[in-house]
N, C-alpha and C positions, 0 to 999 in steps of 0.2 A: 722856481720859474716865475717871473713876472707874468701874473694874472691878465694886464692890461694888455699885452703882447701878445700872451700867449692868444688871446681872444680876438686881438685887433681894434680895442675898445676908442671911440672916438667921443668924444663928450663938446655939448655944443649949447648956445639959449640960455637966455637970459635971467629965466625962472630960477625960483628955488624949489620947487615939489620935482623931484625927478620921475623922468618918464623912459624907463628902458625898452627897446624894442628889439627879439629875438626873432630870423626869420627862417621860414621854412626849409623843406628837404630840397637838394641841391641848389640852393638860392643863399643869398650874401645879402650885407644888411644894406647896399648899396639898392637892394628892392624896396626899402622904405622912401626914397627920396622923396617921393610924389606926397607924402602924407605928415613924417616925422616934421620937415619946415614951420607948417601949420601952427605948432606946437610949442616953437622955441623962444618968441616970444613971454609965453607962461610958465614953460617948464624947462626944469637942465633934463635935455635931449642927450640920454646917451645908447649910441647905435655898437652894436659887438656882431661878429663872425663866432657862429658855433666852432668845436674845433673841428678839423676837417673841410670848413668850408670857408671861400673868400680869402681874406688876406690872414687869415690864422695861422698858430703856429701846426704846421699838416704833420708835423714829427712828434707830437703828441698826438696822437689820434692813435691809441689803444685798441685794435677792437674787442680786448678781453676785459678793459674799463668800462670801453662803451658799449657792453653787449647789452645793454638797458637803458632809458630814459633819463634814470633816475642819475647816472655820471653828468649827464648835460643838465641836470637843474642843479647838479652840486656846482657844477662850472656858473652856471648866473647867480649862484648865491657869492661864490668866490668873485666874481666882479661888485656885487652889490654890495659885500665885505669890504674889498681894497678902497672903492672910494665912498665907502661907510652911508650908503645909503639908506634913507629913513621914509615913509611915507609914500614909499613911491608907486606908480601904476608900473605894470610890468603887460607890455605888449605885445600876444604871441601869436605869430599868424603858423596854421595846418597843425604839423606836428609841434613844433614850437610852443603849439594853445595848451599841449599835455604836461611839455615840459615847464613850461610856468605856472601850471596848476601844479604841479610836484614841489614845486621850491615856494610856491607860495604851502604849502602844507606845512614842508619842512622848517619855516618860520614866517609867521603868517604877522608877525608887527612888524617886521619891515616892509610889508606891501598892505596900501591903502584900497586899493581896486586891481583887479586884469580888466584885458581886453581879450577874448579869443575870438581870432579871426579864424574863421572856417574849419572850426575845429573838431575830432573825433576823437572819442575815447579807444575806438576799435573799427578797424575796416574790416574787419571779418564778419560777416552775418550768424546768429545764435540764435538757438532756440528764444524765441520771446523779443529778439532785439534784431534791428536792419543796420547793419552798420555799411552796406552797399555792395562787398565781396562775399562772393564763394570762393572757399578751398581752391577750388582749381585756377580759381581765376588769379587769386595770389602767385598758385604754382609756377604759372604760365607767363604771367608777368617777374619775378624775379627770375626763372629760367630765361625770356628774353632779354633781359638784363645782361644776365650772365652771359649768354652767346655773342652777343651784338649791341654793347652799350648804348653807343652813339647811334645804332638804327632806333633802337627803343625809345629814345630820348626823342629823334626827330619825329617816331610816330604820335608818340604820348602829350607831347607837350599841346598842339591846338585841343585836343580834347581838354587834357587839364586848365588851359587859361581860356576856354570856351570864343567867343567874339569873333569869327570863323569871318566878320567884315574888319578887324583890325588885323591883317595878319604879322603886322611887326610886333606885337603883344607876345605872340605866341613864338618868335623868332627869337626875341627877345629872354623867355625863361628856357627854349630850346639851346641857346649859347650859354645861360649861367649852368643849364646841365654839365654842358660840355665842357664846360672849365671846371667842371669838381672833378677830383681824381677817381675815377671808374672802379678801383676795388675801396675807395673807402665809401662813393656815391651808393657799390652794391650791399656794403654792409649794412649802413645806414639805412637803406631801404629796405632789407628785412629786420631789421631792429621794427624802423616804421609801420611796416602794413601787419608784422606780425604778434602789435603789441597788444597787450588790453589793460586799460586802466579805469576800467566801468569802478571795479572796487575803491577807487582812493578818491571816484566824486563827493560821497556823503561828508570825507574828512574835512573839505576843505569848508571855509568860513569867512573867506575874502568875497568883497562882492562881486560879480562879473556882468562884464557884457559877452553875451555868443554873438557873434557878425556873422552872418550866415547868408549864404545867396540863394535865390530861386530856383535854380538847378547846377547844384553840382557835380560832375561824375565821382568826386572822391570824397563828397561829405554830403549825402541827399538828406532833402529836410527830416526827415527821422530821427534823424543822429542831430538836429538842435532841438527838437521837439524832447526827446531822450533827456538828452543834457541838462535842458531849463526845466524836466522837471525832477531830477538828480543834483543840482548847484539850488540850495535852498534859498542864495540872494541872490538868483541871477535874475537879468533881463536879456531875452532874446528878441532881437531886429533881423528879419529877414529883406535883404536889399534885392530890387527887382531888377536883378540883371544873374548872367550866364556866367561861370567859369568858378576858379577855385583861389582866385588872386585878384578879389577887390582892392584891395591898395596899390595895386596897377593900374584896371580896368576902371573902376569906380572910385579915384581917389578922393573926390568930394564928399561923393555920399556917406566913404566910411568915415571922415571927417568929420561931418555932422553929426555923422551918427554918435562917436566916439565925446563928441561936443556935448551931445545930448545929456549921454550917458556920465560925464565927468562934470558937470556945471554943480555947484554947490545946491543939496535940497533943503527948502526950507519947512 
């Protein structure tokens, strides 16, 4: 199977340091727009669809491959492979931030920096750690999943994208729901809420940025506090705004911030 197909892989900018950008659970890479432009001047911009989501190939989407994370950072390294990418930042926003921490493990000199946008090693709460859910509350959210895709979706998505005075923000990831196909959206989503990858923080060794917002419902500051002091070269920026989708809501800020964090140290 052609990788870049299989994927939807678009490649764009001017640069030579590539800058990959993986995006979140029922979302397509067409959610970078506001931010990946920014970048193409300095870097080759290349934007992909996980499989399963956006313009991918959906006839691949296993879910006895993908009953784990770890098949979707083998798919980014398989893109990173076919167009032999070196040095590159690799940009993961939600669940995405996991799977690029997994592929940056799995070969950490082909990635020079991540980005985790809004990222969680685990939504489950545990003894010792706040990852934001209870048990039940998981239960009850993939049960409405299951019953009523599209009601779950219209109710969840303004909490998720927060900004309750933009309401076409949250209309907006309420329609990329609904375009992802419902029994692969449901699998995907308990793969997601029901993963933990607290253990594979210590392996990794690329340096990171956490983008973290000020209140998120599905990544509250805990879980970047956790994180940055788990990722032994990270740097955590918490942006002073709502929801779980700055490179929407706050496309600037994550910008600069990303600026910040990528500008040559001397």
């Amino acid at each position: 199977m052609d990788v870049l197909k299989r994927n939807n892989v678009n490649v764009s900018g001017t640069g030579t340091q590539p800058m990959v950008f993986v995006h979140g659970f029922g979302c397509n890479q067409h959610m970078w727009r506001l931010v990946a432009p920014a970048f193409e001047s300095r870097y080759r911009v290349v934007l992909l669809d996980l499989v399963g989501a956006g313009q991918s190939d959906l006839a691949a989407y296993d879910p006895a491959r993908y009953a784990t994370l770890e098949a979707h950072a083998q798919d980014v390294l398989d893109v990173v492979h076919a167009l032999d990418l070196h040095d590159a930042v690799l940009v993961g926003h939600s669940v995405s931030a996991m799977i690029s921490v997994l592929a940056a493990i799995r070969e950490p000199a082909r990635f020079a920096k991540l980005v985790l946008v809004t990222p969680s090693p685990r939504y489950l709460n545990d003894v010792g750690y706040t990852g934001g859910f209870e048990p039940a509350d998981i239960k009850e959210l993939l049960e409405t999943m299951d019953d009523n895709y599209l009601g779950w979706s219209t109710a969840m998505t303004p909490a998720i994208m927060g900004h309750p005075e933009r309401p076409e923000l949250s209309a907006e990831l309420n329609n990329s729901f609904c375009n992802t196909d419902p029994a692969i959206a449901r699998h995907f989503a308990r793969v997601t809420f029901l993963s933990d990858n607290r253990a594979d923080l210590p392996r990794l060794r690329t340096p990171a940025l956490i983008l973290q917002c000020a209140d998120d419902v599905l990544a509250p500051q805990a879980v970047g506090t956790y994180l940055h002091q788990q990722l032994r070269h990270s740097e955590l920026v918490v942006l002073d705004t709502s929801g779980h989708c700055p490179h929407l809501s706050e496309p600037q800020a994550t910008i600069a911030a990303m600026d910040l964090f990528l500008e040559p140290r001397v």
